[in-house]
C-alpha positions in Angstrom: -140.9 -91.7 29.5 -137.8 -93.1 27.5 -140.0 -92.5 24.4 -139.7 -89.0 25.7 -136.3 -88.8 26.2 -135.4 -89.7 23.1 -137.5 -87.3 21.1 -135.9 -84.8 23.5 -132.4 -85.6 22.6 -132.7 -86.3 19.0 -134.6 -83.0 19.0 -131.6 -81.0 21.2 -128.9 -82.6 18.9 -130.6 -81.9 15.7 -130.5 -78.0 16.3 -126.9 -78.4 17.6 -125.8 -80.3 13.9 -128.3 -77.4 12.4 -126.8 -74.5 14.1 -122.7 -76.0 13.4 -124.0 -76.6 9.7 -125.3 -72.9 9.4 -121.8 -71.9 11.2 -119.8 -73.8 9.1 -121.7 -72.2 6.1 -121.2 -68.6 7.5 -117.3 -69.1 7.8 -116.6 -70.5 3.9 -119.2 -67.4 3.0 -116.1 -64.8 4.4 -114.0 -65.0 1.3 -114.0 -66.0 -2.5 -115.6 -69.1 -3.4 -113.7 -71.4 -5.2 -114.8 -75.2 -6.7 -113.8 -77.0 -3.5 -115.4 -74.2 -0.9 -118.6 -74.5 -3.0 -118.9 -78.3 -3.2 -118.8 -78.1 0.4 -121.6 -74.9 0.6 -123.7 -77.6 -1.2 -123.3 -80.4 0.7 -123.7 -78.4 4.1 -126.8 -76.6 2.6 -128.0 -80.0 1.7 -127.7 -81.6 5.4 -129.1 -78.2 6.8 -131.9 -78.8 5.1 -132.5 -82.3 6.4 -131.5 -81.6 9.8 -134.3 -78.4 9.4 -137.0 -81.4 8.3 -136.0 -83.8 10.6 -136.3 -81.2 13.1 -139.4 -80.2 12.3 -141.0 -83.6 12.2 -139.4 -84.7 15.5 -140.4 -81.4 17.5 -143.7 -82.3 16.0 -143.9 -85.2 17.4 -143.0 -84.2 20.7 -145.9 -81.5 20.4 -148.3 -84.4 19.8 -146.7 -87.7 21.7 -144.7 -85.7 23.9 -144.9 -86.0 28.1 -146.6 -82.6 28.3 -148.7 -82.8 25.4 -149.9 -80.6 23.1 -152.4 -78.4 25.3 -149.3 -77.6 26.9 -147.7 -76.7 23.4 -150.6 -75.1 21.3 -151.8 -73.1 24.4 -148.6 -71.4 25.0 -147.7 -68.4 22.8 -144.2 -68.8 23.3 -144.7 -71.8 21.4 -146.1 -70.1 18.7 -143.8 -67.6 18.5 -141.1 -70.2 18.5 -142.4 -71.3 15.5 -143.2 -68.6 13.5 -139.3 -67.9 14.0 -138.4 -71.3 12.5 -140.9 -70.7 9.7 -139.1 -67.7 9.0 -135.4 -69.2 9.3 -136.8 -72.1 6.6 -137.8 -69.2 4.5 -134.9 -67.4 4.4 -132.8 -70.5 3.9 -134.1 -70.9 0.9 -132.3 -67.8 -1.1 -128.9 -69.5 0.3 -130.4 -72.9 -1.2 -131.4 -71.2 -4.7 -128.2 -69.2 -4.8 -125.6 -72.1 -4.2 -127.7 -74.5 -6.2 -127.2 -71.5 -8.9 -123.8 -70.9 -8.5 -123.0 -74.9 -8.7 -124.8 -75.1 -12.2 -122.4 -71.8 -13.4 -119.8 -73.9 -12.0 -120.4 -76.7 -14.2 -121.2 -74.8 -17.4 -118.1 -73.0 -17.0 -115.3 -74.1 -15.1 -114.0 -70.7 -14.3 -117.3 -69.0 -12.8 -116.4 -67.5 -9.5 -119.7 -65.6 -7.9 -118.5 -62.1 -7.1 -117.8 -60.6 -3.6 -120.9 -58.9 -3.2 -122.8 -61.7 -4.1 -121.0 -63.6 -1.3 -121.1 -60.8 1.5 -125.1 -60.5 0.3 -125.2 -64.4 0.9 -123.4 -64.2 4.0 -125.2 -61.5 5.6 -128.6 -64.0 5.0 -126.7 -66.9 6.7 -125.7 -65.0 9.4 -129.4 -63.3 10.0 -131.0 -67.1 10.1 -128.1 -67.5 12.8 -129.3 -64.0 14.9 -133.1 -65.8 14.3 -131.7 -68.9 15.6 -130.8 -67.9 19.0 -134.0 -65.6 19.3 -135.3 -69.0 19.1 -133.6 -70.3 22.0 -134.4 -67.6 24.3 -138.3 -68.6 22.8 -137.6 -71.7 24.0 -136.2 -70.9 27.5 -139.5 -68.5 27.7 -141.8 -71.2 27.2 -140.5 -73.7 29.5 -140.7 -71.0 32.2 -143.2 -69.7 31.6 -145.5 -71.5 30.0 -149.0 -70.1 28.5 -148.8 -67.1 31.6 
């Protein structure tokens, strides 16, 4: 049981530090990125995608170790759709991931790069979809511990 209680809350605080990170990258995408704005677009991409993996591994975990075991997990389609909503969050992360990462190696080749505003808002409009795919995914999650496989 405490087994269980800790996946539980390492899983709840993970999306909590993934869901501020996602924030936090949403607000420095509303205006012109400078060096220090994008330094900090790097490092919260970077911990973004950790928290993504280590969420991943630990809601797996509770899936397969979990008090109400996996029957209760891979026989709900709630579940499933769940997770096909995260898939598709970690895929649309990564043109945020590929575009920073780009934008930091401008940087360094040339000191006065600055990525345009429509390059920004396009980057920005990404983030915030993940974020509208995010709380779909909490609703998912309030389904299926209702209301289980039907």
């Amino acid at each position: 049981m405490l087994i269980d209680l800790l996946m539980a809350s390492g899983h709840h605080l993970l999306v909590f530090a993934l869901v501020s990170m996602l924030v936090a990258e949403s607000v420095l995408l509303r205006g012109a990125i400078d060096t220090a704005t994008l330094q900090r677009l790097t490092r919260l991409d970077a911990g973004y995608g950790m928290c993504a993996g280590l969420l991943l591994v630990v809601g797996l975990l509770r899936v397969f170790f979990g008090i109400k075991g996996e029957d209760f997990y891979l026989h709900n389609p709630w579940f499933h759709a769940k997770l096909g909503a995260y898939v598709l969050v970690g895929l649309l992360s990564i043109l945020p991931t590929v575009r920073i990462l780009r934008w930091r190696k401008a940087l360094t080749i040339d000191p006065a790069f600055r990525p345009g505003p429509d390059a920004v808002a396009g980057l920005a409009r990404v983030v915030r979809f993940e974020l509208v795919l995010i709380a779909a995914i909490f609703v998912l999650a309030a389904a299926m511990a209702r209301f289980g496989g039907f």
